[in-house]
Each structure stands twice: as C-alpha cells, then as structure tokens.
C-alpha positions as CSV (number, residue, x, y, z in Angstrom):
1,X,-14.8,0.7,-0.6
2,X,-15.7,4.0,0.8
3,X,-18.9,2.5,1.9
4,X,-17.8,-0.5,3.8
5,X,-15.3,1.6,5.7
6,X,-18.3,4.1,6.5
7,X,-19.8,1.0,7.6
8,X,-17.1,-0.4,10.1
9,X,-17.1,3.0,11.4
10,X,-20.2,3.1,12.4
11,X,-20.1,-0.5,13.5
12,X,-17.3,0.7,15.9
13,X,-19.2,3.9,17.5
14,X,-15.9,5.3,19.4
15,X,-14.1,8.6,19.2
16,X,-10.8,6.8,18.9
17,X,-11.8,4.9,16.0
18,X,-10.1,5.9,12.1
19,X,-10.7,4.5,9.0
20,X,-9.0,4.5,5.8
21,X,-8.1,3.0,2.8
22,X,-5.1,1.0,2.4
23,X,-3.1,0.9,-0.8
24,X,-0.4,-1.1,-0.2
25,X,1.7,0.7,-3.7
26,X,1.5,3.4,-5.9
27,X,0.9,1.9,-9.7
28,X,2.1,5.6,-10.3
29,X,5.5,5.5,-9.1
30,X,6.8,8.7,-7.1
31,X,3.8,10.8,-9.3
32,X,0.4,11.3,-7.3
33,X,-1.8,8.7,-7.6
34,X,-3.9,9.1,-10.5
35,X,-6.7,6.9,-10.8
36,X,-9.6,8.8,-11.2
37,X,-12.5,6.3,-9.7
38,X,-10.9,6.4,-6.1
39,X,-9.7,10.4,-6.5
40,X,-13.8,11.2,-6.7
41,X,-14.6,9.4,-3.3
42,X,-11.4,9.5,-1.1
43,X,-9.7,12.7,0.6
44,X,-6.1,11.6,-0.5
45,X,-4.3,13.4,2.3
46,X,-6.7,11.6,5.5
47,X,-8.0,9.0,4.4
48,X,-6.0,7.0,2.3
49,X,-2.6,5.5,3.5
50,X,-0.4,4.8,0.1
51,X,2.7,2.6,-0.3
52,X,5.2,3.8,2.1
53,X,2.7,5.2,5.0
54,X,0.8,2.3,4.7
55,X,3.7,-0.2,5.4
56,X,5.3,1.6,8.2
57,X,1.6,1.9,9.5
58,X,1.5,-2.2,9.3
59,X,5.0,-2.8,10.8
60,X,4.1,-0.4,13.6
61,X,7.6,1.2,12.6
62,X,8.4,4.0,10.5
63,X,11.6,2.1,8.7
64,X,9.5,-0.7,7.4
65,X,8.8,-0.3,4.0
66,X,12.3,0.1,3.3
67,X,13.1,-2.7,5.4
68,X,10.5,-4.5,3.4
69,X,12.4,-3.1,-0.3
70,X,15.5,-4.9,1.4
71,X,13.9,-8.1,1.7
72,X,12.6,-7.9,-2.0
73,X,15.7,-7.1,-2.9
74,X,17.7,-9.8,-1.4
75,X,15.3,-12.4,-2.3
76,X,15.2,-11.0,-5.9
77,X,18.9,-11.4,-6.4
78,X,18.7,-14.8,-4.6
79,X,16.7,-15.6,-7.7
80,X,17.9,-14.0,-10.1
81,X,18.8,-16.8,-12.4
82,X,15.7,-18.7,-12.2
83,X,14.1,-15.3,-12.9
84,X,16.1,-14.7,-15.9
85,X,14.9,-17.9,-17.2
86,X,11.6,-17.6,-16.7
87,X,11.9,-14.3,-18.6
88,X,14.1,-15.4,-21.3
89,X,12.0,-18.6,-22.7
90,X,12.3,-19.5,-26.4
C-alpha cells in the first residue's frame, strides 16, 4: 500500500497533492489501531485517515460518519426480523 500511494504521488508531481491511506473502520473499536503490519510503514497521525476522519473526509462534511451510523441503524432495525432469522437457524 505504502508503495502504490508513493507511486500516485509521484505520478501527480504537485505541491497540493496528499496521499494517504484510507481505512474506512477501526477492527479495534475506540482502542488505537493495532495491527502491527500497517503500524511499521504508516505515520498513523498524517498519513492514515481511520473510520470517522475517513468518512467525513468522503462526504466532504464533518457530520457524515454519524449520518452514515444513522442510516445503518435505521436500515438495521428495518430488518431486524429477517436478521434474527438468519441468525437464529436450527
């Protein structure tokens, strides 16, 4: 990862252009992320966006990952039987 983002960079040749990793949640929960591979190759704090400040990043807009829990949220309860099902099988 770290070298295809080196790449694009370098592609891109401007002064205004960033890169950095996307990781669009933390398997960690609220805990820093942990994984060990990544932690060796990426500066955590600039260049890696992670769960919220990635989403807000994509939506342009600084409520949209918890406009985006909302959704997931209301669509979960919309299924929740069918879930429940699928969870519960014999």
């Amino acid at each position: 990862m770290k070298h295809r983002l080196l790449t694009a960079f370098a592609i891109r040749r401007s002064s205004r252009t960033s890169v950095w990793w996307g990781v669009p949640y933390n398997p960690y929960g609220m805990a820093s992320y942990a994984h060990p591979y990544p932690l060796r190759f990426f500066d955590f704090r600039s260049e890696v966006m992670l769960g919220e400040e990635f989403w807000n990043f994509v939506g342009d807009e600084r409520g949209t990952f918890r406009e985006l829990l909302a959704i997931y949220e209301r669509v979960g309860h919309g299924f929740e039987e069918e879930i429940r099902r699928v969870l519960v099988r014999p």
